[in-house]
C-alpha positions in Angstrom: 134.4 -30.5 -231.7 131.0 -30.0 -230.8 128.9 -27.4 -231.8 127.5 -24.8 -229.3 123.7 -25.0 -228.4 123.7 -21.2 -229.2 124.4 -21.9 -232.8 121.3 -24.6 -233.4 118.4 -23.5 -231.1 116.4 -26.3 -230.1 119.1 -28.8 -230.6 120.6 -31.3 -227.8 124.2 -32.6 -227.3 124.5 -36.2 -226.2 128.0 -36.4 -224.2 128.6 -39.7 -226.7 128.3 -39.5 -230.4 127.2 -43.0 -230.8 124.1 -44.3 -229.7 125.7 -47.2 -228.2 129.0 -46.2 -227.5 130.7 -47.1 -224.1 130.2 -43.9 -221.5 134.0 -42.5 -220.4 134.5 -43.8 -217.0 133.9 -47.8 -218.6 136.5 -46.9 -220.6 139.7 -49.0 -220.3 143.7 -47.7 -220.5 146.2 -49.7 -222.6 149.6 -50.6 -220.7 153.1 -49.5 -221.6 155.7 -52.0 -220.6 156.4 -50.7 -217.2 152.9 -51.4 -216.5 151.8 -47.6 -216.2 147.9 -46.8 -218.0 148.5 -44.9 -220.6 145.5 -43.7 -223.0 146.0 -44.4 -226.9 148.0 -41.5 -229.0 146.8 -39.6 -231.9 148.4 -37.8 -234.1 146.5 -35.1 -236.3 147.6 -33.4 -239.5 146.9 -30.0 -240.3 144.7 -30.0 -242.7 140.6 -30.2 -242.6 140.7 -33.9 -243.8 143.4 -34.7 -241.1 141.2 -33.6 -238.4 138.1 -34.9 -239.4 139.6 -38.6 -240.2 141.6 -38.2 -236.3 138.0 -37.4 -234.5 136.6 -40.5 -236.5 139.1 -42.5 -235.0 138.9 -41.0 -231.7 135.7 -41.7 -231.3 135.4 -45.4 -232.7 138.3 -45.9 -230.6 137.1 -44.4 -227.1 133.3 -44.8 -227.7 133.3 -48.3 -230.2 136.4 -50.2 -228.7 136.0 -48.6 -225.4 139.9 -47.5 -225.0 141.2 -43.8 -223.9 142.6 -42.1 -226.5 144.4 -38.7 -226.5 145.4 -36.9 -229.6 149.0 -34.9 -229.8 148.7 -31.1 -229.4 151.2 -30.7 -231.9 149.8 -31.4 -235.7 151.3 -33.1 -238.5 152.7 -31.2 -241.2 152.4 -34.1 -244.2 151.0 -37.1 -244.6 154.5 -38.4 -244.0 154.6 -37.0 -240.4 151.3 -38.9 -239.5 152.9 -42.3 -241.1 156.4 -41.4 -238.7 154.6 -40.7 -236.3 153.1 -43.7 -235.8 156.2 -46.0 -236.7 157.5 -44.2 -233.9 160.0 -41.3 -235.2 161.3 -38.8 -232.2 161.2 -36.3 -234.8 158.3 -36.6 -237.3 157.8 -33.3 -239.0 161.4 -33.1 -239.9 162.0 -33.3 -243.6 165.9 -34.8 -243.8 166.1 -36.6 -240.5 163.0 -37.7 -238.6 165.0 -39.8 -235.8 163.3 -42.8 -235.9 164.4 -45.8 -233.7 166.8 -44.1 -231.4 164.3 -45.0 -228.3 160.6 -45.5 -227.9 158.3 -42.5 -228.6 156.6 -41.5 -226.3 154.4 -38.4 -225.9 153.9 -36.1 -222.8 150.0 -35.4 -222.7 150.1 -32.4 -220.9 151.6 -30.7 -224.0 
């Protein structure tokens, strides 16, 4: 997150964070199979490493590859819910049975 102007007088706020980093509206959606844009999903843990490490990648991936990419409201609780996460687990901060491959994984944005 960026930090308020209140808090460094004299400071300015670029909307990008690299200097040559492609502006929002060039950015470009990825396709699910229907067809539909859909942004690139993030998952986060909940941890300070966690979130620094997920706005790295959030911004390489929106500002250095030029994709949109959303990250989940809901945060990790391990490093093994990141990891079944991604490999596409239904439940992936459950301990004992994270559901993984009973149907795709996808995730509603609006959380």
């Amino acid at each position: 997150m960026l930090a308020q102007a209140w808090l460094f007088p004299g400071l300015t706020f670029a909307s990008l964070c690299l200097e040559d980093g492609v502006p929002e509206e060039q950015r470009t959606y990825v396709q699910d199979d229907a067809g539909n844009d859909i942004s690139i999903g993030l998952l986060e843990g909940a941890w300070a490493a966690g979130n620094l490490t997920t706005r790295i990648a959030e911004v390489l991936i929106q500002e250095a590859l030029g994709f949109h990419a959303k990250t989940h409201s809901k945060l990790g609780a391990s490093g093994l819910s990141l990891i079944y996460g991604v490999g596409g687990c239904i439940d992936f901060d459950n301990p004992t049975n994270q559901r993984c491959g009973e149907k795709e994984t996808t995730v509603d944005w609006r959380l």
